[in-house]
Each structure stands twice: as C-alpha cells, then as structure tokens.
C-alpha positions as CSV (number, residue, x, y, z in Angstrom):
1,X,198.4,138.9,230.0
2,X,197.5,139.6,233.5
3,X,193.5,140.5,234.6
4,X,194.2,143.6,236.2
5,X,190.7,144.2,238.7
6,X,189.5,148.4,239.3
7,X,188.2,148.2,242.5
8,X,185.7,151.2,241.9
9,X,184.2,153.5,244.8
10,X,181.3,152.2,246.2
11,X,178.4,155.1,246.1
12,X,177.1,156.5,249.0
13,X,173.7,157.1,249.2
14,X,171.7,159.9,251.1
15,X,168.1,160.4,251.5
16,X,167.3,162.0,248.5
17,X,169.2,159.5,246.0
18,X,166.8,156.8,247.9
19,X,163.9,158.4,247.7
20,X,164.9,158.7,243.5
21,X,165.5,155.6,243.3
22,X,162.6,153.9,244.5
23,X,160.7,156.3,242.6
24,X,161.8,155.3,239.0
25,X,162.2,151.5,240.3
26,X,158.2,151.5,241.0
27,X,156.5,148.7,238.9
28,X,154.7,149.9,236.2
29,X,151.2,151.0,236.9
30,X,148.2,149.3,234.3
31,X,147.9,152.5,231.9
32,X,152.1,152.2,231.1
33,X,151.1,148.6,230.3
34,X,147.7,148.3,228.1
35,X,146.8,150.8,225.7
36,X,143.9,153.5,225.7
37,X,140.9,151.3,225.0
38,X,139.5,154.2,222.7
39,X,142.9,154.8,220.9
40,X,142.9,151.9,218.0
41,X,146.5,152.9,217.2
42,X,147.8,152.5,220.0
43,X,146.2,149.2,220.7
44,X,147.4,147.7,217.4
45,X,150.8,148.9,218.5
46,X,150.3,147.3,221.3
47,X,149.5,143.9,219.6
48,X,152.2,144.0,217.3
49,X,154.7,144.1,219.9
50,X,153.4,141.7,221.9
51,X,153.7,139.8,219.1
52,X,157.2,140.4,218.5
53,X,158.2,139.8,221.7
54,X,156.8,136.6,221.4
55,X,159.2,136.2,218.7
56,X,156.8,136.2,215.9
57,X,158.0,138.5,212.7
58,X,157.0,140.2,209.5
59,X,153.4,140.7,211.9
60,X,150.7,141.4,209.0
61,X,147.2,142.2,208.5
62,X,146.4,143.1,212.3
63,X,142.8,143.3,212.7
64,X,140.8,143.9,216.1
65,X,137.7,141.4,215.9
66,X,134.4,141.8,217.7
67,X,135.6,140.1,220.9
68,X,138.3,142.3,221.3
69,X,141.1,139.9,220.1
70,X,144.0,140.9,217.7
71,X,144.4,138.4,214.8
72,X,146.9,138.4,211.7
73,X,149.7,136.8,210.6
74,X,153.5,136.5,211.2
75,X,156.1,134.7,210.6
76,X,157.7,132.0,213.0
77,X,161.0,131.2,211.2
78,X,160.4,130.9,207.6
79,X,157.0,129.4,208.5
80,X,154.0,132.0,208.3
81,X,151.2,131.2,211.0
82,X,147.8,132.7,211.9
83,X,148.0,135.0,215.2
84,X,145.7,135.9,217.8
85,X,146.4,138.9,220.6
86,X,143.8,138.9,223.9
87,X,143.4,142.1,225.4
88,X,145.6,140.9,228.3
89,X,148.4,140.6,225.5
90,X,148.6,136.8,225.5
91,X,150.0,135.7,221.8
92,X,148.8,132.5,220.5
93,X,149.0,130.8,217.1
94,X,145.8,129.8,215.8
C-alpha cells in the first residue's frame, strides 16, 4: 500500500494571531505554579500531584508538618514508601 503525503496549507499569520500567540505561550507566572499559602486544600492538592507526577501512586495520609513539608505515603510499584513534598514541590522518599 502506498504512503500517500497531504501537503497541508501553511497558515499565514497577521499581527493579531502573533500577538495571541505569544500571549497564551507566556511561561507560567509563580501563583499558576504554587498554591495559595493560606488555602490548605489547595496546597495538599498541590502535593499530591507533585507526587504523582513523580510517579508515586495510591498518595495517602498527606499531612503538612511544622516546617512546611508535605509527608505521607504512596506507593512506588507494589512497594509502599514514606513521602516528603517541600514547598518548592520537590518529592523525595524518606
């Protein structure tokens, strides 16, 4: 069977689709990253899926201790580990 290529219209850009672009391609300011530090929802949130993306799973008993560190437990495979979350949002297994 034969690879049959679209060649596809390039798009043409003006002034205003620039200006658009570079808008919503802006890196994202500290507030879309790090959580309100008064909102302890949204900070837990915030630990969990740093966690996750970590590749951590099943993240339990998330508690914020006095130095402002995230630690619980998740699993790493089948293996369940200890957990800590900096306020920076650097996982590390204890």
């Amino acid at each position: 069977m034969p690879l049959l290529l679209t060649k596809w219209p390039r798009p043409i850009a003006t002034a205003g689709t620039l200006e658009t672009a570079s808008r919503n391609t802006a890196p994202p300011t500290e507030d879309a990253i790090s959580p309100d530090p008064k909102d302890a929802t949204a900070q837990a949130g915030f630990a969990k899926t740093a966690i996750e993306r970590d590749g951590y799973k099943g993240v339990k008993g998330l508690a914020k201790g006095d130095d402002g560190v995230w630690r619980g437990r998740a699993l790493r495979g089948s293996t369940e580990v200890a957990i800590s979350v900096d306020p920076s949002g650097n996982v590390s297994a204890d």
